[in-house]
C-alpha positions in Angstrom: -49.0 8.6 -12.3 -48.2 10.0 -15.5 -46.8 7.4 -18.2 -46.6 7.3 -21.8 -46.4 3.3 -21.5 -49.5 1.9 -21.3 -48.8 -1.7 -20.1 -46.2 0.6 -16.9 -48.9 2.8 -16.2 -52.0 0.3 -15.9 -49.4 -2.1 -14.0 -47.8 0.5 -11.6 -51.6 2.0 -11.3 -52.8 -1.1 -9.9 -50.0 -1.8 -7.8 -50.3 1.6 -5.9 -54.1 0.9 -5.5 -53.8 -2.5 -4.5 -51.5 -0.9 -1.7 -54.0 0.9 -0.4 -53.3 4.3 -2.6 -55.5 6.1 -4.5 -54.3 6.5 -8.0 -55.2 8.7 -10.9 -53.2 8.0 -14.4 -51.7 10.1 -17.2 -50.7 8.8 -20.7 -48.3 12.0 -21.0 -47.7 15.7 -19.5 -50.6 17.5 -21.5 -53.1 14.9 -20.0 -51.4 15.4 -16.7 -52.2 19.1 -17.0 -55.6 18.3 -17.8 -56.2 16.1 -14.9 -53.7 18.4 -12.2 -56.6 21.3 -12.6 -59.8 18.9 -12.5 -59.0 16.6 -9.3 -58.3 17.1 -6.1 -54.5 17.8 -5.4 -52.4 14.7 -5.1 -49.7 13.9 -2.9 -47.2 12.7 -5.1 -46.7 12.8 -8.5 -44.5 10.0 -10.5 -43.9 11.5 -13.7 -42.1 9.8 -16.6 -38.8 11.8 -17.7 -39.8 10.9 -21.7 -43.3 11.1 -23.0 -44.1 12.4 -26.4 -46.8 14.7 -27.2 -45.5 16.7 -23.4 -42.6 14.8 -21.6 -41.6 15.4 -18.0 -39.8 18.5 -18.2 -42.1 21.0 -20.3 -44.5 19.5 -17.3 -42.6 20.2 -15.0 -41.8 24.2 -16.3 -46.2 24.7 -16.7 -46.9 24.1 -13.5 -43.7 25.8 -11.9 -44.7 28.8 -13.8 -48.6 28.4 -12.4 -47.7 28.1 -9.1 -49.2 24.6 -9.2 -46.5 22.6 -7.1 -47.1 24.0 -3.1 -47.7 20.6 -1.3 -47.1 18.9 -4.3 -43.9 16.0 -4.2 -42.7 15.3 -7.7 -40.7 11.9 -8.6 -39.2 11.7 -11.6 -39.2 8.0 -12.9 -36.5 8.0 -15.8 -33.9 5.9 -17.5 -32.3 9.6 -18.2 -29.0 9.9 -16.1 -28.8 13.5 -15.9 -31.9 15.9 -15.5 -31.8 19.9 -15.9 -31.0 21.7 -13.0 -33.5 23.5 -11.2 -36.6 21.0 -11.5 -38.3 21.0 -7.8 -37.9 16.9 -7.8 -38.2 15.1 -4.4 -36.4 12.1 -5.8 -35.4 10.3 -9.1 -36.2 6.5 -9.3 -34.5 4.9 -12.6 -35.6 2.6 -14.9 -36.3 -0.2 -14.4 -38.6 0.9 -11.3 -37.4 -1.3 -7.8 -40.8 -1.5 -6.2 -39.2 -1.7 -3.2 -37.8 1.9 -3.6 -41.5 3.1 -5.2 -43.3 2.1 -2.2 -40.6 3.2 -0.2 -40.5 6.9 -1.9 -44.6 6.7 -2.0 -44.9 6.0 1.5 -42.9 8.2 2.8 -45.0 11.6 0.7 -48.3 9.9 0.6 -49.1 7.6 3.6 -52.3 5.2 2.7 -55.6 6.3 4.5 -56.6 4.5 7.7 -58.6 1.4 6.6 
């Protein structure tokens, strides 16, 4: 989950988890990058459109140009209409977020482990 809002990201992070998901967070793409080469390889990444300090897109160009995205679903949560062509998005889910279509979108790229 990378978010500049704090309130979304703890909210959303919790949601996930309390979903079954395991969730690491992001307040904004340069921590994203950060965390994307420490952890283990996640499923799906929902990453925030506008951040300061490293929004979505300048993300979004790093890791295409290290190779970092194999296996990797992207969801761009934005209240943006129109994105740049060419990002390798899965899906775009507008602001405000339906949780219905999160979990929906979620499940369907990262299914929760067996309990």
């Amino acid at each position: 989950m990378v978010e500049d809002n704090e309130d979304t990201r703890d909210s959303l992070t919790e949601y996930l988890r309390a979903k079954g998901h395991q969730v690491s967070s992001a307040a904004n793409g340069r921590e994203a990058l950060l965390a994307l080469s420490q952890l283990p390889r996640p499923c799906v990444v929902l990453l925030d459109w506008m951040m300061p300090v490293m929004g979505g897109e300048e993300l979004m160009r790093l890791l295409q140009l290290q190779d970092a995205l194999e296996g990797v679903t992207v969801v761009a949560v934005t209240g943006r209409r129109n994105l740049p062509d060419g990002m390798p998005l899965r899906a775009v889910l507008p602001k405000p977020l339906d949780l219905g279509r999160l979990m929906n979108v979620v499940g369907e790229f990262a299914p929760r482990p067996a309990a």
